[in-house]
C-alpha positions in Angstrom: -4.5 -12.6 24.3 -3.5 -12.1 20.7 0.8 -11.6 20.3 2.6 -9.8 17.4 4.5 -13.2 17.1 1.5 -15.7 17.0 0.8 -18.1 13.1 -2.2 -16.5 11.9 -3.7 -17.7 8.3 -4.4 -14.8 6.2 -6.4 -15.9 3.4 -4.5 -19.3 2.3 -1.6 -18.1 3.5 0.1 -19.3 6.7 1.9 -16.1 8.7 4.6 -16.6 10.8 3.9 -13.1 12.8 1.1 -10.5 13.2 3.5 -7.9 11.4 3.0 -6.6 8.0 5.8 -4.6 6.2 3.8 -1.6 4.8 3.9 -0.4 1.4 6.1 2.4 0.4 7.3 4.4 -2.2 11.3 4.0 -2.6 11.4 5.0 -5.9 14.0 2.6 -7.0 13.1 1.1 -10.5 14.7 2.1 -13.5 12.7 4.5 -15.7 11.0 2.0 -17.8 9.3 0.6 -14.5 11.3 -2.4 -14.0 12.2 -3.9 -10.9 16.0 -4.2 -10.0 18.5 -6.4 -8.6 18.8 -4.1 -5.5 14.8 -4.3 -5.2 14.9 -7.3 -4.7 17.4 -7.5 -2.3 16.0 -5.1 -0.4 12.6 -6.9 -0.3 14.4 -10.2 0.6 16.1 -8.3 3.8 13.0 -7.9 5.1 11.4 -11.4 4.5 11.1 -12.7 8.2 7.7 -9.8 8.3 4.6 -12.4 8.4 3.8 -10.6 5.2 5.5 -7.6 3.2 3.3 -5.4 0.7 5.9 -3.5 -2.0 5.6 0.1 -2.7 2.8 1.3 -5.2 2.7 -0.2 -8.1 1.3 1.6 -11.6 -1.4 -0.6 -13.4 -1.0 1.5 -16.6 0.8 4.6 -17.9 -2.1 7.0 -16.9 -1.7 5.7 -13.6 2.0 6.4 -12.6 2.8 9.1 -10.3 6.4 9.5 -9.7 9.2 8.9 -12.1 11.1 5.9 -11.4 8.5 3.7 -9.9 7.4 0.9 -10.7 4.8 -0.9 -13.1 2.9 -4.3 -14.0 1.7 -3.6 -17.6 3.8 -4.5 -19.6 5.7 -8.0 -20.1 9.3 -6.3 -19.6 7.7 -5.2 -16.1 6.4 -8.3 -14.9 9.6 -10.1 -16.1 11.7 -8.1 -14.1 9.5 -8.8 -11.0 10.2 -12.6 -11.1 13.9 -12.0 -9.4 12.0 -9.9 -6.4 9.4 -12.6 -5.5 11.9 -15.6 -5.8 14.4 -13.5 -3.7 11.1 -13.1 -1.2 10.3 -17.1 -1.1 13.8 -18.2 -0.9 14.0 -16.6 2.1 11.0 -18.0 3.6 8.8 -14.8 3.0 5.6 -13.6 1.4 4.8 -10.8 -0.5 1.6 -8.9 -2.0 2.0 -6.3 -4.6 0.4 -3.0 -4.2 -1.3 -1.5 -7.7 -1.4 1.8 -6.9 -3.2 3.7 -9.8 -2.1 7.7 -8.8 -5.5 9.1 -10.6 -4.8 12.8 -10.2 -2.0 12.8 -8.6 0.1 12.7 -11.4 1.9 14.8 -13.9 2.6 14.9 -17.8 6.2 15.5 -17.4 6.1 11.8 -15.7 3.5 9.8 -18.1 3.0 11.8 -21.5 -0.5 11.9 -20.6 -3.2 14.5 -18.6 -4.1 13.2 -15.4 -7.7 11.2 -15.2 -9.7 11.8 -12.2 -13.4 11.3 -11.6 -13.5 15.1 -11.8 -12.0 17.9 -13.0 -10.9 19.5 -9.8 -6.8 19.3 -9.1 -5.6 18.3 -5.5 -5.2 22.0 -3.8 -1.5 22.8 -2.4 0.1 18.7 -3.6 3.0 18.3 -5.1 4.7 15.4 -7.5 7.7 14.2 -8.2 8.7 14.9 -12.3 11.7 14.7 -14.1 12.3 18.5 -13.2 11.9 18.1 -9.8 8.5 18.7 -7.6 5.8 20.5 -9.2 1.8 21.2 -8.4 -0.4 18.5 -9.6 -2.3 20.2 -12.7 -6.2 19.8 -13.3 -7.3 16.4 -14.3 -9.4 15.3 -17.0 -12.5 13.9 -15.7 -13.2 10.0 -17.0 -16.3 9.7 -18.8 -19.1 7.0 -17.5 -18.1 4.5 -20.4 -14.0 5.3 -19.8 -14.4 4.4 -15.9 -14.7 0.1 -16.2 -11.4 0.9 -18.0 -9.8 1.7 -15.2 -11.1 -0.8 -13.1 -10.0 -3.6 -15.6 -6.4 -1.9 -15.7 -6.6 -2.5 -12.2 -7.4 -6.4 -12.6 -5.3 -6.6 -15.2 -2.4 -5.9 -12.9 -3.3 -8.4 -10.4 -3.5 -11.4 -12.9 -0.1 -10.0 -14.0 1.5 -9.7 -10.7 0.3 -13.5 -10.1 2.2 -14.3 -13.3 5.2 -12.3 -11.7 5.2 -14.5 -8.9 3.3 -12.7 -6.1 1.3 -14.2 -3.7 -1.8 -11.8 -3.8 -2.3 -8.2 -4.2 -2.9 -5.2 -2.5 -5.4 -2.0 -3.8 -4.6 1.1 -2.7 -7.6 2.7 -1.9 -5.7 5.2 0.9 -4.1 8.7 0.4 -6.0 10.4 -1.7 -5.0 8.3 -4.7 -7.4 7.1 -7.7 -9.9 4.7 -5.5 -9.9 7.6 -2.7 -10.6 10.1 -5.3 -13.5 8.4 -5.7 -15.0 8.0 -2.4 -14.0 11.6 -1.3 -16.5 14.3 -1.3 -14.8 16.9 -2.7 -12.9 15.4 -5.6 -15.7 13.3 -6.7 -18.5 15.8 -8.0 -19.7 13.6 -10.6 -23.8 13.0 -11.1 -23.7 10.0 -12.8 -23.4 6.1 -11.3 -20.0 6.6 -10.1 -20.7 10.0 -7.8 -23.6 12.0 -5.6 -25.1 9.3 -3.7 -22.9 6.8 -1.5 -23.7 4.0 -3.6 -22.2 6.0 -6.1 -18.8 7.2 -4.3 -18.4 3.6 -3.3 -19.1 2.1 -6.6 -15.8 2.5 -8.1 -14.3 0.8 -5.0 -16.2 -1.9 -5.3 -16.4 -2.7 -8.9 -11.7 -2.7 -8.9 -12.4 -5.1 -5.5 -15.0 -7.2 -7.4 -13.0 -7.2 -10.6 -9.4 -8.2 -9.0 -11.2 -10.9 -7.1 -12.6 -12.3 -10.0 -9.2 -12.0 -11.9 -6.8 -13.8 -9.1 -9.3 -14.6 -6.3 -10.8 -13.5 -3.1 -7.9 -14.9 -0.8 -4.9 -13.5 -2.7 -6.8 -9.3 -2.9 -6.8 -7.2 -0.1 -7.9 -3.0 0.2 -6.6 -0.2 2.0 -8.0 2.7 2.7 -7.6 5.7 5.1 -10.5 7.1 6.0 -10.5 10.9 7.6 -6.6 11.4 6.4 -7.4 14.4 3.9 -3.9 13.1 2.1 -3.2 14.8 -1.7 -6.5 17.0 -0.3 -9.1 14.2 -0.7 -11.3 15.4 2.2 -14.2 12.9 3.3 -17.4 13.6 4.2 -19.4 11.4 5.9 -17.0 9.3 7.0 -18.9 6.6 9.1 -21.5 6.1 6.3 -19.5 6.1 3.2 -16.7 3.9 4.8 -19.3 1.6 6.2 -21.7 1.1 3.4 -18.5 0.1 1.5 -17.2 -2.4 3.9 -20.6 -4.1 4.2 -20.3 -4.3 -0.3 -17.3 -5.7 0.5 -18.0 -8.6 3.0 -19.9 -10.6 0.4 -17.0 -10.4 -1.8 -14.5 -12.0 0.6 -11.4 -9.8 0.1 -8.7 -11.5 2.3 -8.0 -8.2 4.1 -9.0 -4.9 4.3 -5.9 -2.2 5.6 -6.5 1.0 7.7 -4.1 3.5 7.9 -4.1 7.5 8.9 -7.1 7.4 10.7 -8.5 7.9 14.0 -9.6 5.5 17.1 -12.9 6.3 17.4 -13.2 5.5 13.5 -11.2 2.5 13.5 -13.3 0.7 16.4 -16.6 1.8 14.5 -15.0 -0.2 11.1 -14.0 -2.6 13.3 -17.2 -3.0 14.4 -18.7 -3.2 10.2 -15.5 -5.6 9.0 -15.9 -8.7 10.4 -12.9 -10.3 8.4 -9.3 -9.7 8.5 -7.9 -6.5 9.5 -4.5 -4.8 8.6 -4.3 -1.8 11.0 -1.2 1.0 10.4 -0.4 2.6 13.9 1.6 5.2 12.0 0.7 8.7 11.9 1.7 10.4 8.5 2.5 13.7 10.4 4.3 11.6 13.3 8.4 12.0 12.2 9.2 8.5 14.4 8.2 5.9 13.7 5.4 3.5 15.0 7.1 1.3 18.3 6.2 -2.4 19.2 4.2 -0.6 22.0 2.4 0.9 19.2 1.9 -2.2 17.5 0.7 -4.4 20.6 -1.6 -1.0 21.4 -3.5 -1.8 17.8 -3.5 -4.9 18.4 -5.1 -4.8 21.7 -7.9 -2.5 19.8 -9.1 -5.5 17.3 -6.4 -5.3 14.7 -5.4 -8.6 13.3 -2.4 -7.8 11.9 0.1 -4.7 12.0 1.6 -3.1 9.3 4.7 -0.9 10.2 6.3 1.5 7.5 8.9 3.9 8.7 10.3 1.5 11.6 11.1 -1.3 8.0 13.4 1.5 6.6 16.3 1.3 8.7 15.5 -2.4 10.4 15.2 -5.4 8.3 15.1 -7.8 10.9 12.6 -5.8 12.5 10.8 -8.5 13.6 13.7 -9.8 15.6 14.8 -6.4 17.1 10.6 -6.6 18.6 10.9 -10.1 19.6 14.3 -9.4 21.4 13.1 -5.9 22.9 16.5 -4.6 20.9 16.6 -0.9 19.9 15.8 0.2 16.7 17.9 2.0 14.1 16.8 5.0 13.0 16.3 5.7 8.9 17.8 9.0 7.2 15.1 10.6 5.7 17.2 12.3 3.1 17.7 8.8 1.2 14.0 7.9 1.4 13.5 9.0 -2.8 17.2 10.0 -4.2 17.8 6.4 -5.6 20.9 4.3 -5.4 21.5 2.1 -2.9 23.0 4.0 -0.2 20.2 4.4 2.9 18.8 1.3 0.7 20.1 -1.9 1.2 23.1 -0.2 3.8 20.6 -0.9 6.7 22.7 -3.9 8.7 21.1 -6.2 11.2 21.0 -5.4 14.7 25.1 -6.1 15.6 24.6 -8.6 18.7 27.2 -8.4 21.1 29.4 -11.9 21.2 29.6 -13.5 24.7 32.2 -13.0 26.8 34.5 -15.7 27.5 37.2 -16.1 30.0 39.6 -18.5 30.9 40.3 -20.4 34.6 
């Protein structure tokens, strides 16, 4: 039987545990999208995870959508990643970068620029981050058929640069109703051209960023995730079981190293389970679920055909979280008012789990 703690290869990397530090947003770059000093020690806390995937990742101005995140367009940017990935590999780690291209989700107060979408329709009832504080997402403007390969190079173009920066693959996000889901959901995507209306349409974009990152940096170093059913940022699928599967099975040719579930249900897990015969990432965590995901959790995904585990929420407040598992030692619990308010406090402030010293006593 399969254990969080077994060597698994992932692509041509070796693992030393089934668990995956998930991507999330910690909004702690400066505000030209650099990486920092304190990134990189938090990512380094956390190395001892058989594989950590960083927060989203912007491939391009357009596709930023908080303030102070991060981006991998511009030299400056991938400079400043070089101290996170050393930090990373000198402590025996591995990490994937996440390009995360927001799509609609987005605001001009952040970028300068309208939102692109692959329609004009804004996310109902979602809120950004912007200078001023949250505010509703506005319409989009909806990319033209010639406009779309743009994107989908920006995307590749962020993977050859995170390579360059030092990371050992990359991650796309196609989950949460960002640009990629936009795409495949049915009611943001009301285009009639090649890249909407029919499945092979909603899926092409999808494949085409997969297709194009692979060729850029290589099958083994790209993997996707996706979260298929979670109506996040009001992306709502339709036909769930058909669009999800005619993408994996455009996929399996391609060879992505992974592809990375998250937000959705058992009975649609084991049916992708079922279509994705390669490696598979599986989140346990619920997005409306306030605790976070337990090794119980963990062990429960894996016992359902997940390969490997990522774990968000539970990597906030426990670096060594592999250790606490291994040990069956409690886990700390994160404050979720320092989750996006910057500095380092509720950061990097996170200790080890404090184990008690023996006893001694003298005869």
């Amino acid at each position: 039987m399969a254990s969080l703690f077994d060597n698994v290869l992932l692509g041509r990397l070796r693992l030393p545990n089934r668990i995956v530090m998930a991507p999330m947003s910690r909004v702690r770059s400066n505000p030209e999208g650099l990486a920092t000093a304190s990134m990189a020690t938090y990512y380094a806390q956390r190395a001892s995870a058989g594989l950590i995937i960083t927060e989203g990742v912007h491939p391009s101005p357009v596709g930023q959508s908080n303030p102070r995140t991060p981006g991998l367009h511009t030299p400056a940017q991938v400079d400043s990643w070089r101290q996170v990935t050393a930090a990373v590999h000198t402590n025996g780690g591995r990490i994937f970068a996440q390009i995360m291209h927001a799509g609609r989700v987005s605001h001009p107060d952040t970028t300068g620029h309208q939102p692109v979408a692959p329609s004009a329709v804004a996310a109902r009832e979602t809120y950004v981050f912007t200078p001023t504080g949250p505010q509703l997402v506005p319409t989009p403007r909806a990319l033209s058929t010639a406009e779309v390969p743009g994107e989908v190079e920006s995307i590749a173009a962020a993977a050859r640069n995170a390579i360059q920066a030092g990371f050992d693959g990359v991650e796309l996000h196609g989950a949460n109703g960002y640009l990629i889901g936009q795409f495949l959901s049915g009611n943001a995507n009301l285009r009639t051209d090649r890249y909407g209306g029919s499945v092979s349409g909603r899926i092409r974009f999808a494949v085409e960023a997969v297709a194009a990152t692979i060729d850029a940096v290589g099958a083994h170093r790209v993997g996707l995730r996706l979260s298929p059913g979670a109506g996040i940022a009001d992306a709502i699928d339709t036909d769930i079981a058909e669009v999800y599967g005619a993408l994996l099975a455009e996929l399996v040719p391609l060879g992505p190293a992974y592809v990375h579930l998250t937000g959705t249900d058992e009975q649609v897990l084991r049916g992708l389970r079922r279509a994705w015969p390669g490696t598979l990432v599986v989140n346990p965590s619920a997005a409306n679920n306030p605790v976070a995901a337990t090794r119980d959790d963990a062990e429960r995904s894996l016992a359902h055909g997940a390969d490997l585990i990522s774990l968000g929420r539970a990597y906030l407040a426990n670096p060594d979280l592999v250790e606490r598992f291994r040990a069956d030692l409690p886990l700390a619990v994160a404050d979720p008012d320092t989750y996006y308010v910057g500095g380092d406090d509720g950061y990097l402030t996170y200790p080890p789990y404090a184990h008690p010293r023996p006893t001694t006593t003298s005869v």
